[in-house]
C-alpha positions in Angstrom: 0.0 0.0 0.0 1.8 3.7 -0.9 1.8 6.1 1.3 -0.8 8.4 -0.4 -3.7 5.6 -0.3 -2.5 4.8 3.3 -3.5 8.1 4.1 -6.8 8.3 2.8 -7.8 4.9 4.5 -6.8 6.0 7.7 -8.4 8.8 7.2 -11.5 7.8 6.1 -11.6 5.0 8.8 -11.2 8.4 11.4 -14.1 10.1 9.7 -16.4 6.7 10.0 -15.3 5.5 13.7 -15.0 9.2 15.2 -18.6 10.0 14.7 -19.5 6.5 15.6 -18.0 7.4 18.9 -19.2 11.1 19.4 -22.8 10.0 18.0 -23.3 6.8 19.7 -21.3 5.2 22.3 -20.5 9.0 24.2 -22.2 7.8 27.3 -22.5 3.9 26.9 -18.5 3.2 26.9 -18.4 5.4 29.8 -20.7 3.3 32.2 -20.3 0.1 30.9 -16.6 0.6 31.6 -15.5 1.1 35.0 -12.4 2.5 36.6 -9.9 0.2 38.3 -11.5 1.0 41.7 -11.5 3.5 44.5 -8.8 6.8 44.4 -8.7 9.3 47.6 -10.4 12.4 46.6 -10.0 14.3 50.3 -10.9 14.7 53.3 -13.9 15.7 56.0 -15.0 15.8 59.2 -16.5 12.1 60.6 -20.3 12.4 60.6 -22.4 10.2 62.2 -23.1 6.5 60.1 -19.4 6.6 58.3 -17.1 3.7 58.5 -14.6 4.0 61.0 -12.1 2.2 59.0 -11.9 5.3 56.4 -10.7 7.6 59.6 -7.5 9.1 58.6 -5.4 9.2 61.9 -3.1 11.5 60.9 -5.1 14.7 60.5 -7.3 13.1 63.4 -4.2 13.9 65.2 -3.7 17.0 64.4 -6.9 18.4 64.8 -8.0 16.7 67.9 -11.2 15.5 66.1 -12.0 12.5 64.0 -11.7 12.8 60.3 -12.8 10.4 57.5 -11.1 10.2 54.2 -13.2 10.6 51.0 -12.9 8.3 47.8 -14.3 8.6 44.5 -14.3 6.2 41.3 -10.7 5.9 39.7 -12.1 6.5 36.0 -9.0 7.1 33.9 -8.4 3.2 32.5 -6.1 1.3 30.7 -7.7 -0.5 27.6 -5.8 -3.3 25.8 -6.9 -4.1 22.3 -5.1 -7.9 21.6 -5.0 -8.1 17.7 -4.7 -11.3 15.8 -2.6 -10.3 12.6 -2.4 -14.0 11.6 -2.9 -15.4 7.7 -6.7 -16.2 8.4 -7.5 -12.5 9.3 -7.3 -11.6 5.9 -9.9 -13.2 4.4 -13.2 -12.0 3.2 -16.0 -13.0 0.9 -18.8 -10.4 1.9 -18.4 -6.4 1.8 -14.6 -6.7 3.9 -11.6 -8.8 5.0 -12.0 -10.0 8.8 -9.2 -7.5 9.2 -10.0 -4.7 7.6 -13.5 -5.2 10.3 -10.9 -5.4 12.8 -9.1 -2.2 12.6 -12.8 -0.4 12.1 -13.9 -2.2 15.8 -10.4 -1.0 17.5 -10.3 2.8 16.1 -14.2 2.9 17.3 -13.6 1.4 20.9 -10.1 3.7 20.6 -12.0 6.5 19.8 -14.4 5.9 22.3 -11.7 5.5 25.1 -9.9 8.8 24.6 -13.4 10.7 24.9 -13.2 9.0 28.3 -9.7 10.1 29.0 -8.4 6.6 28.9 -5.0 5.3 27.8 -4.8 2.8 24.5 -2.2 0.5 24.4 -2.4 -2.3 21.3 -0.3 -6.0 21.2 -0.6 -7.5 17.7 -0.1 -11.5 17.4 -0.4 -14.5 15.4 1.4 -17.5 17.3 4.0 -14.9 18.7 4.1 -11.1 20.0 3.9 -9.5 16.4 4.1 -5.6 17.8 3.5 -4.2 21.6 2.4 -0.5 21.1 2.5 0.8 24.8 -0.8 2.6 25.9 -0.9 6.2 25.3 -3.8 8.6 24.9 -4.6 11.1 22.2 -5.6 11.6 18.5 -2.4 10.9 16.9 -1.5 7.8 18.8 -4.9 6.3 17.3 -4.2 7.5 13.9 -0.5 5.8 14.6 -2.6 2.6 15.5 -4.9 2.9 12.8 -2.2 3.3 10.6 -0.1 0.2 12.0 -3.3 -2.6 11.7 -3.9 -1.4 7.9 0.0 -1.8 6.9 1.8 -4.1 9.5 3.0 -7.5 8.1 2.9 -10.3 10.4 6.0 -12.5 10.3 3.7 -15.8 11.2 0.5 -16.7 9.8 -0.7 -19.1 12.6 -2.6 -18.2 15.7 -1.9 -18.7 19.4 -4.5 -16.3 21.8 -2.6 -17.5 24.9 1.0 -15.9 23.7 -0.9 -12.7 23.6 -2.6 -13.2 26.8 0.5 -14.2 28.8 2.5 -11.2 27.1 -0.4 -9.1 28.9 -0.1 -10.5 32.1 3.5 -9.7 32.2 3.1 -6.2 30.3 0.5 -4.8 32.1 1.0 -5.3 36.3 -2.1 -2.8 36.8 -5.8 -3.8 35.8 -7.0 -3.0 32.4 -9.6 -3.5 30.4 -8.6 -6.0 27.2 -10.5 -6.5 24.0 -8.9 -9.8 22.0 -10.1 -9.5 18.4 -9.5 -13.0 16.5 -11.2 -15.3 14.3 -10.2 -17.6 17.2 -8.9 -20.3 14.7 -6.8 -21.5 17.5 -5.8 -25.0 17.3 -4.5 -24.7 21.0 -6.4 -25.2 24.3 -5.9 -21.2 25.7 -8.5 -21.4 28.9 -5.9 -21.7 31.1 -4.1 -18.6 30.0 -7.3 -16.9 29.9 -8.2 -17.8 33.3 -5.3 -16.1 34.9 -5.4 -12.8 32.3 -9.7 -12.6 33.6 -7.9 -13.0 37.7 -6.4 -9.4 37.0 -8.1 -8.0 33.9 -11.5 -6.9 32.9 -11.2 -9.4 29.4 -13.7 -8.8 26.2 -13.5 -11.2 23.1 -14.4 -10.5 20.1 -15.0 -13.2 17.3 -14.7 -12.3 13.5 -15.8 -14.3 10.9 -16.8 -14.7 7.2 -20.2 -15.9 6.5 -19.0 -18.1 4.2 -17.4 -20.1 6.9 -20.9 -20.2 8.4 -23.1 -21.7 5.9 -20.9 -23.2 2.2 -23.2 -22.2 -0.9 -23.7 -24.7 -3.7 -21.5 -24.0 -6.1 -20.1 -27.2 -7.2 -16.3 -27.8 -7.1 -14.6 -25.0 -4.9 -10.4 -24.4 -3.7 -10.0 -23.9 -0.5 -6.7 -22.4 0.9 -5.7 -22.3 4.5 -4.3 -18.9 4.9 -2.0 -20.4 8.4 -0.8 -23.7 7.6 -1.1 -23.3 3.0 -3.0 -26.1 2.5 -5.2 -26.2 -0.6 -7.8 -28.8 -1.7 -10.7 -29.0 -3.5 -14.7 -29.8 -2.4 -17.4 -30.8 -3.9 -20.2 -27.7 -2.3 -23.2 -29.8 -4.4 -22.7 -32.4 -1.9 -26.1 -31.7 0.9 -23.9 -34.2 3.3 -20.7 -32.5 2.9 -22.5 -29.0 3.8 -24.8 -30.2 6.4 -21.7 -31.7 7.7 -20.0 -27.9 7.7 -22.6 -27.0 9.4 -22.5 -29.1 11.8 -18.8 -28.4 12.5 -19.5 -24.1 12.8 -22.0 -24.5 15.4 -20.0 -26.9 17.5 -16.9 -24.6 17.3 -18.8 -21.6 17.8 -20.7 -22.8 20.7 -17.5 -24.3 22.7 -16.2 -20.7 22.5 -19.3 -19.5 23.5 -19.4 -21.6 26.6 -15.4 -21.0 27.1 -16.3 -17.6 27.3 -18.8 -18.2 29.8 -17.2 -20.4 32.0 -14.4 -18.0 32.5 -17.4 -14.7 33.2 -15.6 -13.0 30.0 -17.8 -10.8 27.9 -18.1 -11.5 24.4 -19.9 -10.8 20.5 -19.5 -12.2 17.7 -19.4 -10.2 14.2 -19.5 -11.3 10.7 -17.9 -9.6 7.9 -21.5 -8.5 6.4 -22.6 -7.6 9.5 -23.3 -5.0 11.9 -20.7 -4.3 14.5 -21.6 -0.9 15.6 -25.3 -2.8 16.7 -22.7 -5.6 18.3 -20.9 -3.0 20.3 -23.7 -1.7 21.5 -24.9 -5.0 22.7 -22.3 -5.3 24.3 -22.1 -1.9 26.0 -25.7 -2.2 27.2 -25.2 -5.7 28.8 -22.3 -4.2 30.3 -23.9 -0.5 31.6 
């Protein structure tokens, strides 16, 4: 991609996700996200009902009279977008690539996170750390992000979640909030990982697919390439069996990530590639508000 037509996608990826965010998710990312807890705001005289614990002893001291400190929320958070760059992200059969849908869902919930005064930090992966972009806030670190997911080239094509989740644990000591954006085409078992990451983390996932992968059409003899491992063959789509059988196999996968999700108390949507993700997000911000 030159630089010139870089540009204009970034820019017109800005123009689309910026007024997603001023225009609809304003208020929704900002309650359905929550600060990492409790900061000391000041302090007051003790009234009657609060909890002796909050007395601070100190200025008790010094003013011969008990004194409570005051908390409020900590908003100002961290957010994490986890990336999967691997070969089966770019792949698309309706409207957009999986990662083209990808970088639209991270400059929205970027956009969205700056309007809240919050940090955004990005790790890219495929079954390795691809790129670590430290969290920073402000309109030209997005665009630098932006930017990065339309033009980076991923060294591996395969995918491995848990590499990026332990990389989080050991980047990021204090809690965030992490969105992982993959296709999840992960031939690993990464609950374990994910476990630990959700014991310190506030973890999102977000699935992206093709619908094609959904539901095969009948059109007679068809190539299929795996984009991670290069395998090609051919299938026979006329066959009812061999597509009922497809089917089959879609549902299974999607609902053992569905319940992996659940087990673990992590959030998640899934999004197809013809789909709707701002009415995703929003699903998922009102579940969450």
């Amino acid at each position: 991609m030159d630089t010139n037509e870089l540009i204009s996608k970034v820019r017109r990826i800005e123009i689309k996700t910026r007024g997603l965010s001023n225009n609809i998710f304003a208020g929704q990312y900002h309650s359905a996200f929550k600060g990492r807890g409790m900061a000391f705001a000041e302090v007051r005289e003790y009234q009657y009902g609060d909890d002796v614990r909050d007395i601070d002893w100190n200025v008790t001291a010094r003013f011969h009279r008990p004194y409570v400190k005051v908390f409020e929320e900590e908003r100002e958070l961290t957010v994490m977008l986890l990336v999967d760059m691997s070969g089966s992200l770019n792949f698309g059969t309706r409207n957009q690539m999986k990662s083209e849908m990808a970088t639209e869902i991270a400059a929205t919930l970027a956009f969205s996170a700056i309007q809240n005064n919050d940090k955004i930090g990005v790790i890219f992966f495929s079954d390795r750390i691809e790129k670590y972009i430290p969290p920073k806030k402000g309109r030209k670190h997005i665009l630098y992000i932006i930017r990065e997911m339309l033009d980076f080239k991923a060294e591996s094509k395969k995918t491995d979640v848990s590499v990026a989740l332990e990389y989080l644990g050991r980047m990021q000591k204090r809690r965030c909030t992490a969105f992982v954006m993959s296709d999840f085409y992960d031939r690993k078992d990464f609950e374990k990982p994910l476990q630990v990451c959700r014991s310190r983390h506030d973890v999102v996932g977000i699935q992206l697919y093709d619908p094609l992968l959904k539901s095969l059409p009948d059109v007679g003899l068809l190539r299929v390439h795996d984009a991670e491992n290069g395998h090609e063959q051919y299938i026979d789509t006329s066959s009812r069996a061999l597509r009922r059988a497809h089917a089959a196999y879609w549902q299974e996968r999607t609902d053992n990530l569905r319940k992996l999700f659940q087990r673990n108390s992590v959030d998640y949507i899934s999004v197809a590639t013809d789909g709707d993700f701002v009415k995703a997000l929003r699903m998922l911000f009102m579940q969450r508000g």
